[in-house]
N, C-alpha and C positions, 0 to 999 in steps of 0.2 A: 454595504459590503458586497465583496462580489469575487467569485473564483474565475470570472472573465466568462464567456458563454458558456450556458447552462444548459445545452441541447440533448435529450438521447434520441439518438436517431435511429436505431430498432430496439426488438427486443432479443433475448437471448434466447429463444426455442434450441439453436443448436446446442446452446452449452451442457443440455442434457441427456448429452449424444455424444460418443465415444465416436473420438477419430479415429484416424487411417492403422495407428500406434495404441494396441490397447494394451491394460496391465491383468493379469490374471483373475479372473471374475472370482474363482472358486477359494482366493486367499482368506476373505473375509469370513467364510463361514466358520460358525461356533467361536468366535475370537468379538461378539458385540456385545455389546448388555442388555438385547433383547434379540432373542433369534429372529434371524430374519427384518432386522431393521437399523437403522447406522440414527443413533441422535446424536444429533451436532449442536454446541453449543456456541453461541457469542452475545456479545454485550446489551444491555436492558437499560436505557435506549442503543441500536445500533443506529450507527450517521453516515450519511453522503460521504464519498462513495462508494465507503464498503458493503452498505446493505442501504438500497431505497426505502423510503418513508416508514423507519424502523421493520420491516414485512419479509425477512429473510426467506419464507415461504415460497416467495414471487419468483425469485431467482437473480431480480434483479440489483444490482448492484457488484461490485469487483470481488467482494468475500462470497458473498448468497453464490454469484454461479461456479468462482471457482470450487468453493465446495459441492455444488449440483454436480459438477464434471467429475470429481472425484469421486463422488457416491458409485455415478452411473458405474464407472472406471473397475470400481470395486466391486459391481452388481448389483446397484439400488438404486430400484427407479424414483422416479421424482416421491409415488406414493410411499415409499418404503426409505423414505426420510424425515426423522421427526426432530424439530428445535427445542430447545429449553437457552435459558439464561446464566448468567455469571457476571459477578463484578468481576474485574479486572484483574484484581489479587487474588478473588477467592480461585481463580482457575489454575496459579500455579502456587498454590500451597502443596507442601507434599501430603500426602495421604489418598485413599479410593474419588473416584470422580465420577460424578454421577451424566457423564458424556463418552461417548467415544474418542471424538474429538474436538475441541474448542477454536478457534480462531477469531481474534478481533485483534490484528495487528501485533502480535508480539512477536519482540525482536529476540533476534535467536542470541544469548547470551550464556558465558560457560557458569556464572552465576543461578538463573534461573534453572540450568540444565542440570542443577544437583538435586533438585527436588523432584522435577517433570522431563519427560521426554520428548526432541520435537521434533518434527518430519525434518527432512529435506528441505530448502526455501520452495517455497509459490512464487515470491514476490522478493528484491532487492531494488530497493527503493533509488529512484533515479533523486539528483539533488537538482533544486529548483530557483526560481528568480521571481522575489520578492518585490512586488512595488505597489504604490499606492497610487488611485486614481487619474491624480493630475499627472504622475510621470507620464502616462500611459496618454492623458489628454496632450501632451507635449509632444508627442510623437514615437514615443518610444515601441521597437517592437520586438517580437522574438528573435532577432537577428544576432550577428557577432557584432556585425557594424556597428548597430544599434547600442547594444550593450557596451562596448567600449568607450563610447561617451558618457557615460553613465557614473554618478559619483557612488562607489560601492560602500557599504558598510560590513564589517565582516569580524567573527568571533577569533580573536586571538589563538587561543589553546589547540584549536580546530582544525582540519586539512583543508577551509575555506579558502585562506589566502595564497596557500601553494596551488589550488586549483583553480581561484580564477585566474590567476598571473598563467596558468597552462594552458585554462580554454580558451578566456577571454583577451586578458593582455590589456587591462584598461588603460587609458591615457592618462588618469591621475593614481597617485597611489591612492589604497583604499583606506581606509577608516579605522582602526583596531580596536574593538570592544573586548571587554573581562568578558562575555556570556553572550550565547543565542538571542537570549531574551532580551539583552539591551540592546539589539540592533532593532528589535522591533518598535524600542522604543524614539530609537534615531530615526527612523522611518514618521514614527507620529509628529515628530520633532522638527521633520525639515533638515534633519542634519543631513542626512544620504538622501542619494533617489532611489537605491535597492541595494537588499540583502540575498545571500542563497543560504537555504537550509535545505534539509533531506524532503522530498516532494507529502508526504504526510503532514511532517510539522510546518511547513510553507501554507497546507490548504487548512488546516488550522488557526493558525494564527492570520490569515486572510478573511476567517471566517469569523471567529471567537473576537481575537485582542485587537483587530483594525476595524473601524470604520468602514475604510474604504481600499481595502486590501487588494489585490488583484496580484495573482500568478501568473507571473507573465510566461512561463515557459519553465520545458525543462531540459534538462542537456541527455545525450544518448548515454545509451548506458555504456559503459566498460572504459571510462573515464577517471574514474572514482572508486574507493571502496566502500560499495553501498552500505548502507542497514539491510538487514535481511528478515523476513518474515518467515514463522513455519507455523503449521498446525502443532499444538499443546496435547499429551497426551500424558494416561498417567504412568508413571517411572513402570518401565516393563511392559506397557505394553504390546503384545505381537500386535498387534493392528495394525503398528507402523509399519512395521516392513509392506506391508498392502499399500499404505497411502504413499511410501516414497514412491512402489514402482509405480502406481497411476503419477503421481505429479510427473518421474520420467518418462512413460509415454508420455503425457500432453506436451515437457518439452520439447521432445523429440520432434512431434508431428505439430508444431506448432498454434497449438492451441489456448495453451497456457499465455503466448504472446495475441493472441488474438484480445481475449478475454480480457487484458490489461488493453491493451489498446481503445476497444471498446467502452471501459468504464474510468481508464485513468485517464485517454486522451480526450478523447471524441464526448464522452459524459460530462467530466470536468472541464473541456474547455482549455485544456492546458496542453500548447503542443510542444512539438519537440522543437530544440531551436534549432535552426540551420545558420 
């Protein structure tokens, strides 16, 4: 299996370094649940590429620095960051929460958001191109050209098929499945040469449910409407008003786009297609 090249080519020293656009240092005090220190939580194990070799510590991966930048953002430095764990559910159950704030991919839903509060997005997930090994040995590449020759598989219900016929334009019609899930399986199948899903569940099931999965690309953003990512908090909390205005300086000054570039392009291996 393989998410295509697997290179990180630096590390992130700046991400824990306030840019040009900073958000009010002095928001955060008496608003943590330890003076003087911001604990962040997310998931036991954390995976590629949100957090490197589960070590959110380190800073490396696309959740570990985006939250490094926000701490800073807020006024905590690296040392005056501390992690703890969470299953998945237990973080947006309603009731007290033994974090500040949580993050391990959760998508900003008005269902979730009756129980917990969530930032702002960090992250709206670009949607991505599906294939498995031998497309890719046949010559296939991130291109438009490319992909137009390409026999698509695509989930019915979905905005899939109105969006490749938008970006792509393939030469045969595509493939129509009940569900996500069974394109992955026309993929194992030989039925299609590629599927697109949301860039997350693409490097998942490239990882997990294929063999020999490979992401070939993803499309620019503002194409689509993405999935959206925010930091989890508990219903009420002020804190948030802290972590939107840092995520808006970093989008401001562009750093919030660095960050993603750095771990969702360049780390994974997954470029953008032109």
């Amino acid at each position: 299996m393989t998410f295509g090249k697997i290179g990180i080519s630096a590390t992130l020293a700046l991400a824990f370094a306030a840019g040009t656009a900073s958000a009010d240092e002095s928001c955060a005090v008496g608003k943590t649940l330890k003076d003087g220190v911001l604990t962040i939580a997310t998931g036991n194990p954390a995976y590629f590429p949100w957090v490197i070799d589960n070590d959110p510590t380190a800073g490396k991966g696309f959740e570990a620095a985006v939250a490094y930048e926000i701490a800073a953002r807020m006024g905590f430095d690296h040392d005056h960051v501390e992690w703890t764990s969470t299953t998945f559910d237990q973080a947006i159950q309603p009731g007290p929460k033994a974090f500040d704030f949580n993050l391990q991919q959760y998508s900003i839903t008005a269902e979730r958001d009756q129980t917990i509060d969530f930032s702002t997005p960090y992250y709206s997930a670009a949607q991505a191109v599906l294939v498995r090994q031998p497309t890719v040995d046949g010559g296939a590449t991130p291109t438009l050209a490319s992909l137009k020759s390409l026999k698509w598989g695509l989930a019915a219900g979905t905005t899939a098929p109105a969006l490749i016929q938008e970006l792509v334009g393939p030469d045969s019609n595509p493939l129509l499945y009940d569900e996500t899930a069974d394109t992955a399986e026309a993929l194992k199948a030989g039925q299609i040469d590629a599927t697109m899903m949301d860039l997350p569940t693409a490097l998942y099931t490239a990882a997990v449910l294929l063999d020999d999965g490979v992401v070939l690309g993803q499309f620019p953003k503002g194409a689509e409407a993405p999935d959206s990512f925010g930091l989890v908090f508990e219903e009420g909390n002020p804190l948030r008003d802290c972590a939107n205005a840092a995520i808006a300086a970093m989008t401001e000054d562009g750093k919030l786009a660095a960050i993603e570039a750095e771990w969702l392009q360049e780390a994974t291996g997954v470029p953008v297609i032109e």
